[in-house]
MMTF fields as JSON, N, C-alpha, C and O atoms, coordinates in Angstrom:
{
  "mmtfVersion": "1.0.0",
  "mmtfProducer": "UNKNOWN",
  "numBonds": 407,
  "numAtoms": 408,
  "numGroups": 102,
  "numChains": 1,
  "numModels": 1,
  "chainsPerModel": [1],
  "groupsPerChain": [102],
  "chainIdList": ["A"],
  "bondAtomList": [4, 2, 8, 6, 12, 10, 16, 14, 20, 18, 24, 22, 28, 26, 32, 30, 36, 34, 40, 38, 44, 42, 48, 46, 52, 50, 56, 54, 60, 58, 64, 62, 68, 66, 72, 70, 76, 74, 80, 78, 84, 82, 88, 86, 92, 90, 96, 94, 100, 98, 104, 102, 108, 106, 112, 110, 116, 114, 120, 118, 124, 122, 128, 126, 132, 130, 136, 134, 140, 138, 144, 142, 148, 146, 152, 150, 156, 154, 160, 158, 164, 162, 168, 166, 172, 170, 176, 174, 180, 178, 184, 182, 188, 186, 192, 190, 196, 194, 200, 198, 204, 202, 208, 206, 212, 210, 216, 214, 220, 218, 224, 222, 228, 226, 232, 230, 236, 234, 240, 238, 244, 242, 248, 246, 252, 250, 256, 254, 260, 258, 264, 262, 268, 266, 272, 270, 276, 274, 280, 278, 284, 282, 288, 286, 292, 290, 296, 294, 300, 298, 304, 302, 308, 306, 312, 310, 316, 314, 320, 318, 324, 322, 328, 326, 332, 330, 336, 334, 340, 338, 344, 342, 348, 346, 352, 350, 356, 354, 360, 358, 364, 362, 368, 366, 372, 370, 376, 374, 380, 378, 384, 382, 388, 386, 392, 390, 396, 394, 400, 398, 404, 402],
  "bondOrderList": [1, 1, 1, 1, 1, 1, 1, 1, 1, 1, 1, 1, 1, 1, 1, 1, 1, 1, 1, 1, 1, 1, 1, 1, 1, 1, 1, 1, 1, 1, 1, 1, 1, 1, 1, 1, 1, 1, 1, 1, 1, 1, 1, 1, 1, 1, 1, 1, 1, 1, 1, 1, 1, 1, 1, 1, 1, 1, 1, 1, 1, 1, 1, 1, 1, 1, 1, 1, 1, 1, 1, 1, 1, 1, 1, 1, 1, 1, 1, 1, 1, 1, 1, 1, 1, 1, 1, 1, 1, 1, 1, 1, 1, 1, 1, 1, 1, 1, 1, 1, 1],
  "groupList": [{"groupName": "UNK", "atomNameList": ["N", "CA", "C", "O"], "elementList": ["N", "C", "C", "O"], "formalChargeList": [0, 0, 0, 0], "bondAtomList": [1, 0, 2, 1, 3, 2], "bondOrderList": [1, 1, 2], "singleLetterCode": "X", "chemCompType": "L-PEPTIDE LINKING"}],
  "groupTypeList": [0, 0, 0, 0, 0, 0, 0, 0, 0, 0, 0, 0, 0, 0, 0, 0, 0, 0, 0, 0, 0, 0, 0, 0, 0, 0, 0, 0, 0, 0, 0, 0, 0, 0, 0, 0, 0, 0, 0, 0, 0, 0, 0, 0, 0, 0, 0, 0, 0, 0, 0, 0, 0, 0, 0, 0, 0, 0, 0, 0, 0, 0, 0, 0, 0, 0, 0, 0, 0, 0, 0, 0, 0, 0, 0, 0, 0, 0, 0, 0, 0, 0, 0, 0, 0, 0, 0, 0, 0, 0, 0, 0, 0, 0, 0, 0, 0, 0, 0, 0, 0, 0],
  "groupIdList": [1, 2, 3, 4, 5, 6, 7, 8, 9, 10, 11, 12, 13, 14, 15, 16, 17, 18, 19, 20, 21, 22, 23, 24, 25, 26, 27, 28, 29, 30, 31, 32, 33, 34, 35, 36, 37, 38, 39, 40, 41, 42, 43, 44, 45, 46, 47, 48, 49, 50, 51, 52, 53, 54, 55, 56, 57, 58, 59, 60, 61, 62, 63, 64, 65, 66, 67, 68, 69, 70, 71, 72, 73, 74, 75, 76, 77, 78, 79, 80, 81, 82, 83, 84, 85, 86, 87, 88, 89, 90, 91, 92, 93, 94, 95, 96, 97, 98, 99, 100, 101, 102],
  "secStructList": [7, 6, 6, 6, 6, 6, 1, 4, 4, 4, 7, 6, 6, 7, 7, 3, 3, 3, 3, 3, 3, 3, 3, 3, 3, 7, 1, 1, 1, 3, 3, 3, 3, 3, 3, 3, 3, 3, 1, 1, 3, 3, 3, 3, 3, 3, 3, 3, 3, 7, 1, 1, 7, 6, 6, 6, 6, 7, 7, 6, 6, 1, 7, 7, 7, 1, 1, 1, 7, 1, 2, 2, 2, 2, 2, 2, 6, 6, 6, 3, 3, 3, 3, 3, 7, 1, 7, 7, 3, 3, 1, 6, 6, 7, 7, 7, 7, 7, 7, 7, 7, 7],
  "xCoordList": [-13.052, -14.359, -14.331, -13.283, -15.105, -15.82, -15.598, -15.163, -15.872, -15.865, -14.614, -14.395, -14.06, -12.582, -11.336, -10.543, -11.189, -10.415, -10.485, -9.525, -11.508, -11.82, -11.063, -10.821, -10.633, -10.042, -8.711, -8.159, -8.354, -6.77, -5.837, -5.583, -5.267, -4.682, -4.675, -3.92, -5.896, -6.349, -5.49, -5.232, -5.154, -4.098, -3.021, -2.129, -2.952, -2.275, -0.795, 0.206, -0.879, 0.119, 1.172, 2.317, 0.416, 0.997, 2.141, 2.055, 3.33, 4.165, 4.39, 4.262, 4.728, 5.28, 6.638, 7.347, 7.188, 8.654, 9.172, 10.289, 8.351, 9.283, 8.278, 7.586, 7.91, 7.113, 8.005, 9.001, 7.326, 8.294, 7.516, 6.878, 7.743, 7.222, 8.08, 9.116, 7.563, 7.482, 6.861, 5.823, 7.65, 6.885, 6.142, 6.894, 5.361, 4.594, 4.12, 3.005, 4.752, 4.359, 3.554, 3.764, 2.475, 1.087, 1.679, 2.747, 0.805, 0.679, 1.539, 2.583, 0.629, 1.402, 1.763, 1.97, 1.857, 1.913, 2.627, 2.269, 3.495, 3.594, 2.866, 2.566, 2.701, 1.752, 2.649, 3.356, 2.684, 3.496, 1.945, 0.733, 3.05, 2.34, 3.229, 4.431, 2.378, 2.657, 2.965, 1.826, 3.605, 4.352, 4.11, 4.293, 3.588, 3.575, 4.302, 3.688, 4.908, 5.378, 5.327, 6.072, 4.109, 3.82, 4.889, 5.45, 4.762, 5.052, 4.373, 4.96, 3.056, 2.447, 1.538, 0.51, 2.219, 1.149, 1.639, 1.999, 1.92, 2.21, 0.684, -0.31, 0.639, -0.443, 0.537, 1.758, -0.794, 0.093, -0.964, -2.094, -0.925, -1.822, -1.467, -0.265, -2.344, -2.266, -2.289, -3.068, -1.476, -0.936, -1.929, -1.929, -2.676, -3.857, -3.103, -2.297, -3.614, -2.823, -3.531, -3.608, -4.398, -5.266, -4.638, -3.578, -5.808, -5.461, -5.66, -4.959, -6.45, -6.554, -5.615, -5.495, -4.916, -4.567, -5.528, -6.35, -5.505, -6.057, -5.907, -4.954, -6.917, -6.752, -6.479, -6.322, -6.532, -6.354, -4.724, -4.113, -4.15, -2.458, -2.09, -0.98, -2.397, -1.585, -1.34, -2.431, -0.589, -1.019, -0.136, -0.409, 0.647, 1.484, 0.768, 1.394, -1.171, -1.75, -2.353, -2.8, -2.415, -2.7, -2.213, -1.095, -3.385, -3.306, -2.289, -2.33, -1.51, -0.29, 0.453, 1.526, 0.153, 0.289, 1.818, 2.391, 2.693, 3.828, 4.831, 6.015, 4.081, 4.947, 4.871, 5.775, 4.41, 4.286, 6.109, 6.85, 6.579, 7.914, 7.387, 6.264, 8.498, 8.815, 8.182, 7.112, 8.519, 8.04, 6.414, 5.73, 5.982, 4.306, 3.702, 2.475, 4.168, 3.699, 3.543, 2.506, 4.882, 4.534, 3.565, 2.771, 3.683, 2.585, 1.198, 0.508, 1.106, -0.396, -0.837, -1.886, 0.29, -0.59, 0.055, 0.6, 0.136, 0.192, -1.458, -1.918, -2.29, -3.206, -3.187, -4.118, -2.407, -2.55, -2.943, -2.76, -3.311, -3.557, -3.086, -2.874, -2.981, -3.019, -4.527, -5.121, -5.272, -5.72, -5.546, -4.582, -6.375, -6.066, -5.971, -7.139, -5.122, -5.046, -5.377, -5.959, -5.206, -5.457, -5.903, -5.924, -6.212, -6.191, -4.801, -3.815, -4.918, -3.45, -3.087, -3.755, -1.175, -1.294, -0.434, 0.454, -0.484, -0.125, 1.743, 2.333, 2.327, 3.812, 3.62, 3.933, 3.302, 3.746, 3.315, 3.669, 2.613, 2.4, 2.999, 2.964, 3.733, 4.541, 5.717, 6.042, 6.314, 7.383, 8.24, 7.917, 9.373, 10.314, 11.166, 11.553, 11.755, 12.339, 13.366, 12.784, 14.492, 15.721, 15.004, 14.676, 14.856, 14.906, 15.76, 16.273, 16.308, 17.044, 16.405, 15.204, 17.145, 16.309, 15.686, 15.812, 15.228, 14.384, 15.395, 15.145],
  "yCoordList": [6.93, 6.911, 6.058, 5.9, 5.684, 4.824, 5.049, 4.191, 5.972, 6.772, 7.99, 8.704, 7.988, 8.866, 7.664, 8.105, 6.452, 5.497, 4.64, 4.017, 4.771, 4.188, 5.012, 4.401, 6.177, 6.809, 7.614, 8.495, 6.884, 7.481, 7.257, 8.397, 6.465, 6.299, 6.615, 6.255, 7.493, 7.405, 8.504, 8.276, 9.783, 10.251, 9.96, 9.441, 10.472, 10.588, 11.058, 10.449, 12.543, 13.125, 12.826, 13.278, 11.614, 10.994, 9.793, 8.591, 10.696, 9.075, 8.458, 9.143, 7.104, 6.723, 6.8, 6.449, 7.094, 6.974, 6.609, 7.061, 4.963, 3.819, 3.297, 4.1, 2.246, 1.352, -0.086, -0.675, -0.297, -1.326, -1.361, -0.425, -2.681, -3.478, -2.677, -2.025, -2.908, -1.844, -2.598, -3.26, -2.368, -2.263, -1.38, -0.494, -1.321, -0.086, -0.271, -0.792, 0.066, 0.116, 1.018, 2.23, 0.32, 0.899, 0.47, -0.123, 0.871, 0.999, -0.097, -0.018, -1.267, -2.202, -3.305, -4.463, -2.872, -4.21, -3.667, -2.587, -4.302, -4.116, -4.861, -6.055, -4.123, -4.274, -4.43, -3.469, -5.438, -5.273, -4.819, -5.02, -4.018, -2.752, -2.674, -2.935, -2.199, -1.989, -0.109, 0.35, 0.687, 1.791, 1.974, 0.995, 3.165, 3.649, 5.137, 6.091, 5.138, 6.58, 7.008, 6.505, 8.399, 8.689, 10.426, 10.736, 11.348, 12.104, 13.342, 14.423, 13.184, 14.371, 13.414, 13.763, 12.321, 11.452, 10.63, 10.0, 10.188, 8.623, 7.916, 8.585, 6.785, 5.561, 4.684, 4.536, 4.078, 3.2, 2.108, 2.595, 0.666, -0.049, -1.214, -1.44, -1.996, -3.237, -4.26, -4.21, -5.47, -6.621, -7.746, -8.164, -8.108, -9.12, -10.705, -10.934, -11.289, -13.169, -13.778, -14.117, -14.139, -14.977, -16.843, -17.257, -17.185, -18.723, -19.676, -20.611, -19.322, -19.728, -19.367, -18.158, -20.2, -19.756, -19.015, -19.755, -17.517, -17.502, -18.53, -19.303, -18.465, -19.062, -21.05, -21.821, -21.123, -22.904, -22.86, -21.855, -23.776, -24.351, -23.811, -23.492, -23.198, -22.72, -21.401, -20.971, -20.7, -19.441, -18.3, -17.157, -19.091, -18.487, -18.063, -17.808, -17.789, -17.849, -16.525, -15.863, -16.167, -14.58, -13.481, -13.281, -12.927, -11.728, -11.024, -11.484, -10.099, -8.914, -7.77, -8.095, -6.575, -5.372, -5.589, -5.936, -5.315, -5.67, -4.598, -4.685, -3.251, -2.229, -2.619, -2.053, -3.051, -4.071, -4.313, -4.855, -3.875, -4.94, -6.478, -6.934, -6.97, -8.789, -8.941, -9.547, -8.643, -9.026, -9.184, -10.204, -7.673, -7.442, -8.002, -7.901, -8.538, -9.766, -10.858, -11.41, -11.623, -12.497, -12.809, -13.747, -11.753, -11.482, -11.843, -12.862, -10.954, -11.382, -13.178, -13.82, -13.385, -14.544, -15.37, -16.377, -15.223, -16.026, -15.949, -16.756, -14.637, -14.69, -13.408, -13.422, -12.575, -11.755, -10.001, -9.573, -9.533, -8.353, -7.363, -7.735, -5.855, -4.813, -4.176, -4.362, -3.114, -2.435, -1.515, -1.508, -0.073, 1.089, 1.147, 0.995, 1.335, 1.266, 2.933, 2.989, 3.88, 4.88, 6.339, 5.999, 7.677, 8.376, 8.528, 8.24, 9.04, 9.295, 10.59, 11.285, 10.149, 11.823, 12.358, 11.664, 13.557, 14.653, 14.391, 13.983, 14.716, 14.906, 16.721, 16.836, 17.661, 18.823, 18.85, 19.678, 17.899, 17.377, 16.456, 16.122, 16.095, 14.442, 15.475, 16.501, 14.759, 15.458, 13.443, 12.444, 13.884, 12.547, 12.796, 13.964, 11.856, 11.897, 10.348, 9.295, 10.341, 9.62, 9.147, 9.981, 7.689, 7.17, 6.194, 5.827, 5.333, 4.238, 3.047, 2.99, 2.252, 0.963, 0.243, 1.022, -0.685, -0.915, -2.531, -3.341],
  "zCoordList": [-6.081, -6.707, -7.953, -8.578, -8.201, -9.196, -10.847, -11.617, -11.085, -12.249, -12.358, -13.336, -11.372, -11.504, -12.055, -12.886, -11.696, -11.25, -12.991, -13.444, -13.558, -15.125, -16.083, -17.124, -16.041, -16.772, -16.543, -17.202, -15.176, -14.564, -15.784, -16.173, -16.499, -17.288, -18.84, -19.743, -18.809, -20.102, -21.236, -22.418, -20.402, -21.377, -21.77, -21.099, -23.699, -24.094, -23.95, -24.327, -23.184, -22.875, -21.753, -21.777, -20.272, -19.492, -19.474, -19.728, -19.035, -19.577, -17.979, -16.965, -18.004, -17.373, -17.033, -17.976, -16.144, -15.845, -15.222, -14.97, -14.254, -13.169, -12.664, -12.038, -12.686, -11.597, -10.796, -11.215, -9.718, -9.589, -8.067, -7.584, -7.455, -6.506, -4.729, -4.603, -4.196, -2.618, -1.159, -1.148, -0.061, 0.552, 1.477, 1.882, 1.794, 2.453, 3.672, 3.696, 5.018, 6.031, 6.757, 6.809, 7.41, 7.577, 9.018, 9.169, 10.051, 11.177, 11.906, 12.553, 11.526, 12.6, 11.468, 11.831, 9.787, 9.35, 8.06, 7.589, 7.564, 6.376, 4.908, 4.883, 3.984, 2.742, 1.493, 1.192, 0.811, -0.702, -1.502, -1.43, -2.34, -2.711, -4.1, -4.07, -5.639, -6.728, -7.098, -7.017, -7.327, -7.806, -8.754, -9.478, -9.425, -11.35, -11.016, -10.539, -11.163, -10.929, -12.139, -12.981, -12.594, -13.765, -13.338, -12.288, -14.935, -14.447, -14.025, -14.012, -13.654, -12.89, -11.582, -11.003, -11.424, -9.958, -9.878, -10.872, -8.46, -8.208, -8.146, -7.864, -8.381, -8.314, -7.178, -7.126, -6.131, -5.181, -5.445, -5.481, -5.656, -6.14, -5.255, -5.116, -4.628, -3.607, -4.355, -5.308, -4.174, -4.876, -4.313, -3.155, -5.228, -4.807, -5.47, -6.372, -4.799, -5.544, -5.127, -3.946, -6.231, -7.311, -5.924, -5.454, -5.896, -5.65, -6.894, -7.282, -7.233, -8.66, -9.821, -10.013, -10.642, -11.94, -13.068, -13.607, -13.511, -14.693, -15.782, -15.878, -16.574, -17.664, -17.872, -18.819, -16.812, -16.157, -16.385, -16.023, -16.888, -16.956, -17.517, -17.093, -18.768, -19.948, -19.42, -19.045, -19.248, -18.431, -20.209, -20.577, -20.682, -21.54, -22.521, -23.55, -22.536, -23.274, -22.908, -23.845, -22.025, -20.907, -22.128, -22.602, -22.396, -23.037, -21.95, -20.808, -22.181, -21.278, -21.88, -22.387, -21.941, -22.672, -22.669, -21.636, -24.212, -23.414, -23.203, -23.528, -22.449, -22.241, -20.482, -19.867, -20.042, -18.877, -18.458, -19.28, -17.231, -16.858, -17.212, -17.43, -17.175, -17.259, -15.764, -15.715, -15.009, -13.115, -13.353, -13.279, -13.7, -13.359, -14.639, -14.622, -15.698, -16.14, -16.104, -16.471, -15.499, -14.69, -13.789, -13.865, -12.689, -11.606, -12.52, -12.506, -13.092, -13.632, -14.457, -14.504, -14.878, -15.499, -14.431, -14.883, -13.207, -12.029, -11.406, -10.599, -12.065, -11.509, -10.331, -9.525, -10.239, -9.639, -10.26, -11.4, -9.496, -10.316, -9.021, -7.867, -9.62, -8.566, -8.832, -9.894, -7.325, -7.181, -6.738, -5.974, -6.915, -6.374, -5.496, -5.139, -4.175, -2.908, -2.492, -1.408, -2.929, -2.723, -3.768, -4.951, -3.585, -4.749, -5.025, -4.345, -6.165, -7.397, -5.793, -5.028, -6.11, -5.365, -6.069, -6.564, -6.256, -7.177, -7.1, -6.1, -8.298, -7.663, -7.09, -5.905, -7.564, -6.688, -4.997, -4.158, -4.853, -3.263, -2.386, -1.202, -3.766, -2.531, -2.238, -2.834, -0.955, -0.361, 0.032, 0.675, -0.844, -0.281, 0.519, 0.544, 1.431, 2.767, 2.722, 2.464, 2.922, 3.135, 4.715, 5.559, 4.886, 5.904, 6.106, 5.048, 7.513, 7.921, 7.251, 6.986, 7.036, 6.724, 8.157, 9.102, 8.429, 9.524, 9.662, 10.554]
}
């Protein structure tokens, strides 16, 4: 929703504790896919890329929060951004599972 999704991040009391780049296999395809692993929700966010450069050439000019990794800053003043790919899901709901690599 619209108005849930503007203020996911907004507390104070939420820390972050790992994000980092993924891939996520969906049915018949796999998706690179962005990770925030906070500590009461994961965020799974879809990796969009910009054909365009922000900002024209200079890109070293890109405003970039810098609690940001070095990677997903890059990413961005490449012009890419993430979106919400799905709702937040709770950590007392995720259940993790050891799989084979493929």
């Amino acid at each position: 929703r619209e108005n849930s999704t503007e203020n996911i991040l907004s507390s104070a009391n939420r820390l972050l504790l790992h994000e980092g780049r993924l891939m996520l296999a969906e049915s018949t395809r796999l998706l690179d896919v962005y990770l925030f692993l906070f500590d009461d929700f994961l965020l799974i966010t879809k990796i969009k890329r910009n054909k365009k450069k922000y900002g024209g050439s200079d890109t070293s000019l890109i405003p970039v929060c810098p609690s940001l990794t070095p990677e997903l800053q890059s990413f961005i003043r490449e012009g890419g951004l993430c979106t919400v790919l799905d709702q937040p899901i709770p950590l007392d709901r995720l259940i993790l599972t050891n799989v084979e690599p493929i």
